[in-house]
Backbone as a ProteinNet text record, in pm:
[ID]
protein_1_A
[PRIMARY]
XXXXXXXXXXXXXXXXXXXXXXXXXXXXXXXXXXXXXXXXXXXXXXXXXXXXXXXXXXXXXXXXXXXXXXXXXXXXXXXXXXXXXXXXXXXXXXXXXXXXXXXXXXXXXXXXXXXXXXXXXXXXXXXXXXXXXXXXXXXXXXXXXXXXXXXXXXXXXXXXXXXXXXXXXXXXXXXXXXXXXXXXXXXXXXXXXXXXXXXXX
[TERTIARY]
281.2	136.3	101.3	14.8	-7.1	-110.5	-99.7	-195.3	-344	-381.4	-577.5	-642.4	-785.9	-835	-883.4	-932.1	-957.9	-1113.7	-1200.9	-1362	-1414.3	-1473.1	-1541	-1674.6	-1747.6	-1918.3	-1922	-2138.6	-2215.5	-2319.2	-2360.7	-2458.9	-2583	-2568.1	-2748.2	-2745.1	-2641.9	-2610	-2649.8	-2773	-2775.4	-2683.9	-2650.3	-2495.8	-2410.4	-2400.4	-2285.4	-2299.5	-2437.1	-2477.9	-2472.1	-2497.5	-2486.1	-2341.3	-2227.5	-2103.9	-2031	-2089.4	-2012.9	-2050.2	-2137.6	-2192.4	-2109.7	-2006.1	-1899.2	-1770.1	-1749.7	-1616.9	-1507.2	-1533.7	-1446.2	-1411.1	-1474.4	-1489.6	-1383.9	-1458.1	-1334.5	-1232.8	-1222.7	-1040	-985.2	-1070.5	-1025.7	-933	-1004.4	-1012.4	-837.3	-827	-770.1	-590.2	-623	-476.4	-484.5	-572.9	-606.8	-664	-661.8	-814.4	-841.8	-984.2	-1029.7	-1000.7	-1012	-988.6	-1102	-1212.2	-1319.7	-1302.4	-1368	-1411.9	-1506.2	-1545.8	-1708.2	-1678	-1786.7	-1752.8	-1913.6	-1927	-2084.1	-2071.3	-2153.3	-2202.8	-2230.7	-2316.7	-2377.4	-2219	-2099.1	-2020.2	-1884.3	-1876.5	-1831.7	-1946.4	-2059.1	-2173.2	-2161.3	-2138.5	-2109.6	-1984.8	-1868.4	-1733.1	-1738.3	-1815.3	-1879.7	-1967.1	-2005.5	-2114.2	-2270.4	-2266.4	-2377.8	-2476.3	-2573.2	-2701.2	-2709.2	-2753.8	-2831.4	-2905.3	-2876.7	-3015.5	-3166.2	-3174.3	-3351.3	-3386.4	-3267.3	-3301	-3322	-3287.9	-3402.2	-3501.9	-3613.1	-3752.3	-3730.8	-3654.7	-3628.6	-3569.8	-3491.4	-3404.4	-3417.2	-3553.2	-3577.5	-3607.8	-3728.2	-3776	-3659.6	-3621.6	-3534.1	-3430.1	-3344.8	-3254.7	-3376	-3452.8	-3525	-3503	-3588.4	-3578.7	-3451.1	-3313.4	-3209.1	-3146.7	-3184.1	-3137.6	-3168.5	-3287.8	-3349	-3329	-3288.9	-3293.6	-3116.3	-3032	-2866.2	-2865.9	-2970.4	-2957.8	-3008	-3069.9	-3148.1	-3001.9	-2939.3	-2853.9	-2739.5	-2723	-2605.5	-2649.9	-2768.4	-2824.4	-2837	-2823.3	-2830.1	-2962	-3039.4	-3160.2	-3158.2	-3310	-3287.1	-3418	-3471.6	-3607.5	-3559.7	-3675.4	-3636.9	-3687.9	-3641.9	-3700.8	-3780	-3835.5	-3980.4	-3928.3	-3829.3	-3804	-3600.2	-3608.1	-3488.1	-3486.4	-3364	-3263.2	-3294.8	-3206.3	-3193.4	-3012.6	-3052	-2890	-2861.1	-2716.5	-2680.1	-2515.7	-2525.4	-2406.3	-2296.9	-2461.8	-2407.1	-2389.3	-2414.4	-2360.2	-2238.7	-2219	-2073.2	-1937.1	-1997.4	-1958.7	-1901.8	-2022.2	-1988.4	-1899.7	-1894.6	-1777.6	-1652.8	-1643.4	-1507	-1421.2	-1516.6	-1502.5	-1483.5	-1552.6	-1478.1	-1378.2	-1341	-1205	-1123.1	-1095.8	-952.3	-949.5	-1049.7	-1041.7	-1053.5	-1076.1	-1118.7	-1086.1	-1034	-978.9	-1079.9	-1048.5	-1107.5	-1203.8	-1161.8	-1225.2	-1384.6	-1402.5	-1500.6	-1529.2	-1512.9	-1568.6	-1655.2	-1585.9	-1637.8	-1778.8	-1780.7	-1906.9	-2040	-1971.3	-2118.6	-2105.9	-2024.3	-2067	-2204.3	-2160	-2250.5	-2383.1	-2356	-2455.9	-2584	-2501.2	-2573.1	-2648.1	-2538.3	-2581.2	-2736.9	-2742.2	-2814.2	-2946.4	-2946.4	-3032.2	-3103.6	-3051.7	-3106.6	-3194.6	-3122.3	-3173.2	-3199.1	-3229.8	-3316.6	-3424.4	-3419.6	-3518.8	-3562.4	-3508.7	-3505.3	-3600.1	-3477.3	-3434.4	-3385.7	-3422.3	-3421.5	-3262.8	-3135.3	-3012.9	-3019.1	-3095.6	-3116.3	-3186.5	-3294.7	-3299.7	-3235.1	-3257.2	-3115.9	-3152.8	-3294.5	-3348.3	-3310.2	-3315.5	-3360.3	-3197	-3103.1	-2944	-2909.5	-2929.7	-2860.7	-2914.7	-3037.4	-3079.1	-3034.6	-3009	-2902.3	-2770	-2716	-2584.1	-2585.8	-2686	-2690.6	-2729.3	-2834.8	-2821.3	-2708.2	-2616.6	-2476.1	-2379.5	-2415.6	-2277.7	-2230.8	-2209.2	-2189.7	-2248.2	-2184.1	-2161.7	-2294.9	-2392.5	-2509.1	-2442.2	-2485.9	-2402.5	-2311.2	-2205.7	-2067.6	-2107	-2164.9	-2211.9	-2249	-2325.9	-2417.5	-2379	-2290.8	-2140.5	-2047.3	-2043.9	-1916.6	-1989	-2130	-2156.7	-2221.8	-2180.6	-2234.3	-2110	-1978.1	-1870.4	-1820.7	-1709.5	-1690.8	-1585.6	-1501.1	-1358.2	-1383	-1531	-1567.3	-1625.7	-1715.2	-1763.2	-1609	-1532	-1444.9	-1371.2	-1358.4	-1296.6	-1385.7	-1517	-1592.5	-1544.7	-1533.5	-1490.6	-1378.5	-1283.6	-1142.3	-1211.3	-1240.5	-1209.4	-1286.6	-1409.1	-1500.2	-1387.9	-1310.7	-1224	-1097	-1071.2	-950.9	-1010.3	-1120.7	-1181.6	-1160.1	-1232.5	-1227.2	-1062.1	-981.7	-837.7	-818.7	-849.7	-826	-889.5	-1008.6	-1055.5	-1200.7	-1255.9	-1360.9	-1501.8	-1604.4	-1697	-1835.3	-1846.8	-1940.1	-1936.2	-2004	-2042.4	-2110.5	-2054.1	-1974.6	-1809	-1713.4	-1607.2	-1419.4	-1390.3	-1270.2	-1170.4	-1040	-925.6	-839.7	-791.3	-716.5	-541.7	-473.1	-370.8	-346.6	-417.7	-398.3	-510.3	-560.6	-701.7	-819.5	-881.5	-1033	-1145.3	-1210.2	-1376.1	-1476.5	-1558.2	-1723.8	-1808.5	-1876	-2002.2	-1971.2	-2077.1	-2103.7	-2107.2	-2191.6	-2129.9	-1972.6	-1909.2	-1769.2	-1685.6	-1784.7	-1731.1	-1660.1	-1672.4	-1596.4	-1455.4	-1470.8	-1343.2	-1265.8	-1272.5	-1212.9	-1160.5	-1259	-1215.7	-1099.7	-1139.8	-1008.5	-895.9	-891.7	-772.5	-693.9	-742.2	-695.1	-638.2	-699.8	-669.3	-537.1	-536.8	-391.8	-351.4	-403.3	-369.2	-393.4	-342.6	-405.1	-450.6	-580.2	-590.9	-630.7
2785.9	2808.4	2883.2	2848	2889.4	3005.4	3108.1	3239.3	3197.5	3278.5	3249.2	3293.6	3265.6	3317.6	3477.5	3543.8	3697.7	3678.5	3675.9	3695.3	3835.4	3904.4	4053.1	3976	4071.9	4005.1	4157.5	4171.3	4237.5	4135.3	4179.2	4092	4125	4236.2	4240.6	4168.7	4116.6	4005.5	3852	3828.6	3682.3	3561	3606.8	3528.6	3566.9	3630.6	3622	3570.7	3518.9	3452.4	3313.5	3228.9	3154.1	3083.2	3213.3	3150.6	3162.6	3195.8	3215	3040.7	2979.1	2863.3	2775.3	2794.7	2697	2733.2	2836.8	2845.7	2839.6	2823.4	2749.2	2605.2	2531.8	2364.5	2400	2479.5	2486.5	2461	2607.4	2615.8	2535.5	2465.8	2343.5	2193.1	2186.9	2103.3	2116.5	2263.1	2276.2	2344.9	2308.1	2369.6	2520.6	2578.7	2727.9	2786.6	2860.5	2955	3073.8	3127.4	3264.1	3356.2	3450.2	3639.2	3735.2	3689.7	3781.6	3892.4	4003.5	4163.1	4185.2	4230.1	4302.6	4397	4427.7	4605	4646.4	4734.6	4817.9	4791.8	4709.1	4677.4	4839.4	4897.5	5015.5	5084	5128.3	5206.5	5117.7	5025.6	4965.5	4976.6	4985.4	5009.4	5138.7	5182.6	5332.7	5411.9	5365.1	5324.9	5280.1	5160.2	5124.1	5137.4	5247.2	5294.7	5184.3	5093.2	5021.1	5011.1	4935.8	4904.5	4814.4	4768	4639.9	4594.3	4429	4380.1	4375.5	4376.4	4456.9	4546	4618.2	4785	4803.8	4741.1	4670.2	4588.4	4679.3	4587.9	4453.1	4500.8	4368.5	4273.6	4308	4206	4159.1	4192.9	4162.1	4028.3	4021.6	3882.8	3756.8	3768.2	3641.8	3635.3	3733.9	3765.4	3699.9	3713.5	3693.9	3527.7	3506.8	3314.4	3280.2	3360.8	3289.7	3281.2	3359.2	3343.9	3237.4	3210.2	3062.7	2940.3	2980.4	2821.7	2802.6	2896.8	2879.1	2860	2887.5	2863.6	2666.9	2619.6	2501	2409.6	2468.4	2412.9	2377.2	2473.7	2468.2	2365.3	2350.2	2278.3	2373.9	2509.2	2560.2	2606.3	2605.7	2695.6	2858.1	2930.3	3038.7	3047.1	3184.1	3246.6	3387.4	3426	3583.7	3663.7	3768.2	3843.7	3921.4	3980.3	4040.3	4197.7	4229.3	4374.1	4329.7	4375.4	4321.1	4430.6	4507.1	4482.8	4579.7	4582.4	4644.3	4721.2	4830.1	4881.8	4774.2	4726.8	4646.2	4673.9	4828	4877.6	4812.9	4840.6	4802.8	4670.5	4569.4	4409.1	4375.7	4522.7	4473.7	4580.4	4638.4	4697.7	4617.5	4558.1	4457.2	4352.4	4316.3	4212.2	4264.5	4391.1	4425.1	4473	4513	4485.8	4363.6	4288.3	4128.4	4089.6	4125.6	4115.4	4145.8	4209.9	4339.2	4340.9	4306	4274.1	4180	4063.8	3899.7	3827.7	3898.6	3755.5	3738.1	3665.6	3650.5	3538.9	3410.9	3354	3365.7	3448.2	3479.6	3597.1	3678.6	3751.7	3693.2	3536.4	3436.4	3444.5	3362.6	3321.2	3412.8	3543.7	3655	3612	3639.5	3653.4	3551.9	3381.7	3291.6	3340.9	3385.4	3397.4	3522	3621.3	3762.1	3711.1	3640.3	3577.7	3512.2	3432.7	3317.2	3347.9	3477.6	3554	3602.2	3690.5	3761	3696.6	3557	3481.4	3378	3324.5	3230.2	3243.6	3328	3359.1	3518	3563.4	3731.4	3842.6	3818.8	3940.5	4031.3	4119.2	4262	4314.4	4303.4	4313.6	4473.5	4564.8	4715.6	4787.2	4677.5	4726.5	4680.9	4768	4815.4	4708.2	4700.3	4586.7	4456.7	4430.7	4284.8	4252.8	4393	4303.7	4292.5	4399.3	4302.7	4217.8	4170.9	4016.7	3931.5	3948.8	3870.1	3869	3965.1	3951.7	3883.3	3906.4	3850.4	3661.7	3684.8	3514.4	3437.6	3548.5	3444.6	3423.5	3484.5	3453.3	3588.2	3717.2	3822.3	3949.4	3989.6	4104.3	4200.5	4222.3	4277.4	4391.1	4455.9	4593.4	4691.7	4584.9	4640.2	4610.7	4549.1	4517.6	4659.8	4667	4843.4	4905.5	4949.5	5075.5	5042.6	4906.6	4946.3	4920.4	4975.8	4981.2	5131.2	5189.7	5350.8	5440.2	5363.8	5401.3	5485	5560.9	5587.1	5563.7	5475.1	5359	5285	5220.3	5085.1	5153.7	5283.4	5320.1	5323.8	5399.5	5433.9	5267	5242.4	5057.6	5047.7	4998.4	4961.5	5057.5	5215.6	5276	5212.9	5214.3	5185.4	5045.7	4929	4797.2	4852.6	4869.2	4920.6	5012.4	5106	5175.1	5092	5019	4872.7	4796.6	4757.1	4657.2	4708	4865.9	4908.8	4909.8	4964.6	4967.9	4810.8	4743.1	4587.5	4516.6	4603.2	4618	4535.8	4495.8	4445	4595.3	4490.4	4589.8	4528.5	4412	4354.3	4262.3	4173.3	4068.8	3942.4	3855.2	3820.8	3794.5	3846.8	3885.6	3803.7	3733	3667.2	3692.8	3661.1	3680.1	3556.4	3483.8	3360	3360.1	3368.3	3443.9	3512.8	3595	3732.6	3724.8	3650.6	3621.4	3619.6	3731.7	3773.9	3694.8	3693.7	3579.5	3641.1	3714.8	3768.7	3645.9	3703.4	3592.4	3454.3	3404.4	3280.5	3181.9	3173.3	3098.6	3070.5	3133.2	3137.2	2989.2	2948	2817.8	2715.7	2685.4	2586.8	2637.1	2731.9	2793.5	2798.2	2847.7	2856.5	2736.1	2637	2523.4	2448.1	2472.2	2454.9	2507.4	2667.2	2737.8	2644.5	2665.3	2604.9	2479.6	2354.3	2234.3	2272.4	2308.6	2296.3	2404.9	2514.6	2664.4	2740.2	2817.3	2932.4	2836.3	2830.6	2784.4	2869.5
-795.5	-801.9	-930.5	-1010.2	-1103.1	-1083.9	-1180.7	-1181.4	-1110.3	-1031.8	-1026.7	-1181.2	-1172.8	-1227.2	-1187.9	-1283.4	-1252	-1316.8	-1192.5	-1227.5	-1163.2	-1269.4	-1253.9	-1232.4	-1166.4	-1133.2	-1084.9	-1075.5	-1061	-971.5	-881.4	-791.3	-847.7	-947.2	-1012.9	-1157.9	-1175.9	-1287.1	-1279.4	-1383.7	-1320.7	-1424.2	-1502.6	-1527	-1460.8	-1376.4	-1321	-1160.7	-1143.3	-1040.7	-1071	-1227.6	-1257.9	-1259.5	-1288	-1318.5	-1207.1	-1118.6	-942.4	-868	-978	-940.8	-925.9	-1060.8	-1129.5	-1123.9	-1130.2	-1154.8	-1050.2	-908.1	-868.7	-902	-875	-950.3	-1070.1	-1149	-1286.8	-1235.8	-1157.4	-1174.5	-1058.5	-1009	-888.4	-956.1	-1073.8	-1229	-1259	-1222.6	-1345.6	-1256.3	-1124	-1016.4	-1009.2	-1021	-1011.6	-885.8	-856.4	-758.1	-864.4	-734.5	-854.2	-775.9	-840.9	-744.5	-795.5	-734.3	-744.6	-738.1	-800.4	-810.4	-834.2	-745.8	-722.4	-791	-922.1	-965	-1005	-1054.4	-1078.8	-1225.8	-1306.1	-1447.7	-1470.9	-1387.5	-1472.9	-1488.4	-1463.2	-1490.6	-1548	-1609	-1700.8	-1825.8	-1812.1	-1940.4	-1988.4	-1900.1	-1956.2	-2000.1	-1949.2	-2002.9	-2148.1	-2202.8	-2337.5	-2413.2	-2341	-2416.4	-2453.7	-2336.7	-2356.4	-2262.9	-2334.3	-2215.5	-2183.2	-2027.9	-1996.9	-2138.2	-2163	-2272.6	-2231.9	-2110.6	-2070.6	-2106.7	-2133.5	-2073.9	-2243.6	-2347.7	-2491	-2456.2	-2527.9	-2539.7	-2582.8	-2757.9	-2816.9	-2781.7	-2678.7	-2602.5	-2453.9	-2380.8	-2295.5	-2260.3	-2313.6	-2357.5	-2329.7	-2459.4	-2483.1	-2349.3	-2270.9	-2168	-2101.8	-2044.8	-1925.7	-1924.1	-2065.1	-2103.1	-2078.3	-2150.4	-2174.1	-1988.2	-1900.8	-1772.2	-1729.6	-1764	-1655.2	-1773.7	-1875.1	-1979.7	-1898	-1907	-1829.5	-1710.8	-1671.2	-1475.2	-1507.9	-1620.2	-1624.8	-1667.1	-1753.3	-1808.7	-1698.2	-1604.1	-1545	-1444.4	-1404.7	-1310.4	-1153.8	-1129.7	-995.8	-1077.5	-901.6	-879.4	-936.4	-964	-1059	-1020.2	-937.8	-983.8	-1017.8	-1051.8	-1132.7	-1033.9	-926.1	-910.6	-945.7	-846.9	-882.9	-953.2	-884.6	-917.6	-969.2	-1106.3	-1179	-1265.8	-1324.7	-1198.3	-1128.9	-1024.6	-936.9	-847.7	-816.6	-772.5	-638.6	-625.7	-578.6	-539.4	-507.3	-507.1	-351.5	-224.3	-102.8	-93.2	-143	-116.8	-173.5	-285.3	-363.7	-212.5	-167.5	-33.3	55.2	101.5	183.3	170.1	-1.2	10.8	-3.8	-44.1	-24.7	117.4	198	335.7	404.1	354.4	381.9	282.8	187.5	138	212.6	236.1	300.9	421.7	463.3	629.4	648.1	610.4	672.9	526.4	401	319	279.9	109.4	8	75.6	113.2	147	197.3	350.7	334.6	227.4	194	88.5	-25.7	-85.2	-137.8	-105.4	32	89	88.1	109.3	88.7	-36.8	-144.8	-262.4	-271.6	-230.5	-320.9	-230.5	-81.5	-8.2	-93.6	-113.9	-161.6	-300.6	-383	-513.6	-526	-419.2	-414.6	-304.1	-245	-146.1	-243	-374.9	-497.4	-599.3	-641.2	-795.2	-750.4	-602.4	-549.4	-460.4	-389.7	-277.6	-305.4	-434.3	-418	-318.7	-265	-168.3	-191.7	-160.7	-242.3	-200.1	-231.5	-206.4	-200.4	-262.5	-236.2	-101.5	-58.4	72.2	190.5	240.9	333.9	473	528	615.6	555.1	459.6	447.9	346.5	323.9	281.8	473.1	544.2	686.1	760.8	697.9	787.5	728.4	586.3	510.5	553.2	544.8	614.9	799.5	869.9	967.9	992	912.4	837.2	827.8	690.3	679.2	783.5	887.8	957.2	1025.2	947.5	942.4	1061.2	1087.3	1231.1	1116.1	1143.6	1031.1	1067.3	1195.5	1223.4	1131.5	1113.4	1088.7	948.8	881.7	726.8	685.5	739	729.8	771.6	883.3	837.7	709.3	725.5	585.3	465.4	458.1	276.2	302.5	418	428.5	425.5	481.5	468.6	340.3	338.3	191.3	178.6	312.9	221.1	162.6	166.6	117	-14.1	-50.3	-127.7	-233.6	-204.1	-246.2	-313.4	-208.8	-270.3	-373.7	-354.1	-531.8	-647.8	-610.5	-734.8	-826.5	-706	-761.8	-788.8	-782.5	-827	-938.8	-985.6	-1069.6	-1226.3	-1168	-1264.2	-1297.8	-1228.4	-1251.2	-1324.5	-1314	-1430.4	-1539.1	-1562.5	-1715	-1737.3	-1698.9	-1732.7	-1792.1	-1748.8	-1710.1	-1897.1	-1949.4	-2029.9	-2028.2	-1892.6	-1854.1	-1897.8	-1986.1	-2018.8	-1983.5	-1914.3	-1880.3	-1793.9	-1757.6	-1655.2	-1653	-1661.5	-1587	-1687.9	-1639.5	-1703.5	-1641.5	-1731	-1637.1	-1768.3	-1681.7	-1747.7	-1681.7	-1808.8	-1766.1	-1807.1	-1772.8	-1837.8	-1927.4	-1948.9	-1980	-2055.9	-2136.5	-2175.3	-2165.9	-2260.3	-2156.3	-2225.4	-2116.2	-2215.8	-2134.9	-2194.4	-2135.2	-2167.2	-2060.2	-2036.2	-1998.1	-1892.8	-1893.9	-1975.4	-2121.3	-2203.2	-2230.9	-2175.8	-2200.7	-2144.5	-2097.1	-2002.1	-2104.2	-2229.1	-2240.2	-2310.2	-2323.7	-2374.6	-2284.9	-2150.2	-2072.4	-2005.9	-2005.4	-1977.4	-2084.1	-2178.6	-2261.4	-2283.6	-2224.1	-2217.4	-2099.1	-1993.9	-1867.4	-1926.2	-1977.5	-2003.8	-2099.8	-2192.8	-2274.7	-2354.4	-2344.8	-2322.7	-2434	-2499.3	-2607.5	-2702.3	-2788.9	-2901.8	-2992.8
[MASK]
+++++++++++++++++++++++++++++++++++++++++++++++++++++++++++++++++++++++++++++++++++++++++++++++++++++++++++++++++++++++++++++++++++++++++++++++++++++++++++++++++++++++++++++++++++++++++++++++++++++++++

């Protein structure tokens, strides 16, 4: 079996809602799986000493366009929430609680679920009512969703995946590593697709 891929994501990232679209398919392409990590953009930004491109005037604008011209390109659905961004600490909670207890697999599924609750129907993934009717929606024990993003094993889990990324040398989102090879951002797709296909170039 060959290595997975290693994808870092932020659920208040909408490239990295975009590239949660595809990148299984990729590495389906390509004899791979992925190994998602939920981590907090804001403390890898600050690890690098950077900002959200909103969080520039000058660069708001165009980020806002360039989200929905890549959500157009990729072909998945894309509205912009009303309130962007936003902290999105407890849904990255929740999937690590469905990691470790129930397998990547479902953990997956919140992801595209939480992903696609946010940058399609946005739903406010920060309030606390309307992430567990979401989680009750998907499938998910809502209950036990909302102990384990109040928990502080699960709090504690995002730290550590969050401080593994930076070690890892992840400084943004959406962020993968293909044998040993790192590529930020979503645009990153055809490179990667070409690493996979016939390897370092």
């Amino acid at each position: 079996m060959r290595p997975p891929i290693d994808f870092y994501f932020d659920f208040s990232s909408p490239y990295s809602y975009i590239a949660n679209e595809w990148i299984d398919a990729l590495a389906a392409r390509h004899g791979r799986t992925v190994s998602r990590h939920a981590i907090l953009l804001g403390v890898t930004f600050q690890a690098a000493e950077l900002r959200s491109p909103v969080a520039h005037p000058i660069k708001r604008e165009y980020s806002l366009r360039d989200f929905a011209r890549s959500a157009r390109y990729e072909g998945v659905p894309f509205v912009m929430p009303d309130a962007f961004p936003i902290p999105t600490q407890n849904a990255a909670r929740v999937y690590w609680w469905l990691h470790d207890e129930r397998g990547p697999a479902e953990a997956a599924q919140w992801a595209r679920s939480a992903f696609r609750g946010f940058f399609v129907r946005g739903i406010p993934l920060n309030d606390a009512a309307a992430l567990k009717a979401l989680a009750a929606e998907s499938g998910l024990d809502a209950t036990g969703a909302e102990a384990a993003w109040t928990d502080p094993l699960w709090k504690d889990r995002l730290k550590r995946a969050s401080d593994q990324a930076i070690t890892a040398g992840v400084f943004g989102a959406p962020f993968f590593i293909v044998d040993g090879e790192p590529f930020w951002g979503n645009d990153r797709k055809p490179q990667i697709e070409r690493v996979l296909a016939s390897g370092p170039f």
